[in-house]
N, C-alpha and C positions, 0 to 999 in steps of 0.2 A: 405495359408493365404490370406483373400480378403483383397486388398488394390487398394481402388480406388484413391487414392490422386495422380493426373499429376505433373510433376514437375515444369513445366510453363504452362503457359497461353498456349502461342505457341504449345507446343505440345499436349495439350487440344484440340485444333480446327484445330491440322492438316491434319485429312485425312475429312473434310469437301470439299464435290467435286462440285464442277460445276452443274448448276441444281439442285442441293440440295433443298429442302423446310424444313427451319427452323423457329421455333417459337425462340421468346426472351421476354421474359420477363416486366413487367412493367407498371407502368401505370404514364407517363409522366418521369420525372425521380424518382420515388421512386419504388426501385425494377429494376432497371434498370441495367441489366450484364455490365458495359459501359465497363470495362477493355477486357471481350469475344469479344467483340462487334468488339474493337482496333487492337486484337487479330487476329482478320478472316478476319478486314479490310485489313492486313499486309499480312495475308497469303494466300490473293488476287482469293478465288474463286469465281466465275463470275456467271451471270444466275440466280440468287436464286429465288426463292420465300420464301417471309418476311411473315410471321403470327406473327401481333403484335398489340395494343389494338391500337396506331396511328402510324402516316408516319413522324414520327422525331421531334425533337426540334431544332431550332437553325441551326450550322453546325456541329456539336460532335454527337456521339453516331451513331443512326442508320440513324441519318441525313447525315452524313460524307459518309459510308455505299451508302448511296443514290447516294449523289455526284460523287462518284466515279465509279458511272453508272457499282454495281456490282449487282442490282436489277432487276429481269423482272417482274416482281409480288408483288403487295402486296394486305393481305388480312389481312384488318383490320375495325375497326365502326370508327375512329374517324381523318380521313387524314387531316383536314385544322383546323390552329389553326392561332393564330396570328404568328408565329414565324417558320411556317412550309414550308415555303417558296423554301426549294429545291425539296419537292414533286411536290406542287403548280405549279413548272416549268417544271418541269418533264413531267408533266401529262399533261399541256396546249400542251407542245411540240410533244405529242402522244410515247412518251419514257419508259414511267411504263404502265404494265396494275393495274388497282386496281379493286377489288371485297370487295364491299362494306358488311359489313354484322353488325347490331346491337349489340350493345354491351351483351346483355342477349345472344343473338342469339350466337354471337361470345365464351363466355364462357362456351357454353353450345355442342357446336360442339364439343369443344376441350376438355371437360371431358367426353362425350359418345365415342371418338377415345379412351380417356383411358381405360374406362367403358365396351368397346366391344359391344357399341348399333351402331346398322345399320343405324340409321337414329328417327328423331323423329319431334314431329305437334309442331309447336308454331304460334301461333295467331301474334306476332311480322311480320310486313311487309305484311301481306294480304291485300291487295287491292292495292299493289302501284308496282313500278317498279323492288322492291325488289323482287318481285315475279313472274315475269314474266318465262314461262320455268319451273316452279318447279310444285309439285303434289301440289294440293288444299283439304281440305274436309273439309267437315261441322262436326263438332262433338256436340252432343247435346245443339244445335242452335250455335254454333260460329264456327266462319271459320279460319282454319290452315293451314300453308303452311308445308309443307316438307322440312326438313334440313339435310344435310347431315353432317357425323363427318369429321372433319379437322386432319388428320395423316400429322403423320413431320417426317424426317429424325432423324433430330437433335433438341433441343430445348437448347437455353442460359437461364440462369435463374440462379437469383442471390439471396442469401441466407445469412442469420449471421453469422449462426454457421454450421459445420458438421465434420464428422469421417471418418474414411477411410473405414467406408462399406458405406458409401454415405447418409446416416440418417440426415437429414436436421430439423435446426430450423429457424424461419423468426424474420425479430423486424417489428414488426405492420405492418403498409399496406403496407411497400414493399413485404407482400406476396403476396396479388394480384393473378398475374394469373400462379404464378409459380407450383404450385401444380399439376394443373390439366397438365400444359405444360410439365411436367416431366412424367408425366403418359401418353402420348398423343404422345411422342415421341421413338423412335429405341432408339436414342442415348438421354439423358438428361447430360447437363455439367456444373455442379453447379459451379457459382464464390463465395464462401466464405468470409469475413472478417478473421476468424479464423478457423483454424483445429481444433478438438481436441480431445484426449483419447477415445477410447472405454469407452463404461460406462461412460462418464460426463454430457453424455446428459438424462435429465432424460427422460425413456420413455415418460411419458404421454405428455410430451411437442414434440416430436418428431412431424409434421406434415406430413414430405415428407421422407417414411419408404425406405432406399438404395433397395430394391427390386426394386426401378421407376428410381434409378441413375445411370448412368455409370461412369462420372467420374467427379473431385471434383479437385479445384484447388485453391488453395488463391489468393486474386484479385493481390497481389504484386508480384505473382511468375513471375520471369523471366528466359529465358534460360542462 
């Protein structure tokens, strides 16, 4: 019988190791795993590299994450905000690396890792600093850099609903970038609001089909 439903949080993101490169979810807090997030804070692996749309809010979530200098890396379009202030320190102090990459650019890396493309031209970032180091070509008169696809270990991503084969539904824009983040990673670890029954979910509503999930946990499960 597949049953992907963890029984906590905790043991969700337990064998997450050191060096690991995880994507999470999100675009500001909506869609945001925050509970995984508190989770892998707790169960303290160090090194990471972070693939996520920005570099934290606030100090909660993947800002806290930050703080707690379990970060070597992050690769994201959007690190300074008003309130972004632990990277901002971070980064002056020479403590994160960050690799910048456009937001198009960035969702697009991360569905060809899912997709099985090698690499692909977008015109995003030709001429500027974004592109220094990467292939160039002119494709019938306009000029594209080379991107390469972004693969994760793990990917946090957070979801409405789902089942114990990992069949996922979203509520509005917190789907965002969870889709393609679930396909793009080894491991995908959906945080749910609710579990529910095989067959409740109607297909055609299903977005993120459990062939892309590994394992499913409700945001309030504890050990």
């Amino acid at each position: 019988m597949i049953d992907k439903i963890f029984p906590s949080l905790e043991a969700a993101v337990r064998d997450i190791h050191d060096g690991a490169t995880v994507m999470i979810g999100g675009f500001g807090n909506a869609g945001m795993p925050a509970a995984l997030i508190d989770a892998l804070l707790e169960q303290g692996a160090r090194e990471l590299t972070i693939v996520n749309n920005n570099a934290g809010n606030g100090d909660t979530g993947l800002a806290a994450l930050l703080k707690a200098r379990r970060v070597r890396k992050i690769i994201c379009s959007f690190p300074r905000q008003a309130d972004s202030h632990v990277f901002d320190g971070l980064y002056r102090a020479g403590e994160i690396e960050l690799e910048l990459t456009p937001q198009g650019n960035l969702a697009e890396r991360i569905r060809a890792a899912g997709a099985g493309i090698g690499g692909f031209f977008s015109p995003t970032g030709h001429g500027t600093l974004l592109a220094e180091g990467k292939e160039t070509r002119e494709i019938n008169g306009r000029h594209y850099v080379l991107e390469s696809p972004i693969h994760a270990d793990f990917a946090l991503i957070k979801a409405h609903r789902g089942d114990r084969w990992g069949n996922l539904v979203y509520r509005k824009t917190a789907r965002n970038f969870g889709p393609i983040m679930a396909m793009a990673a080894t491991c995908a670890i959906a945080q749910v609001s609710e579990v529910v029954p095989l067959g409740e979910l109607d297909p055609e509503a299903i977005v993120t089909p459990g062939i892309f999930v590994q394992r499913v946990v409700r945001e309030g499960a504890t050990a």
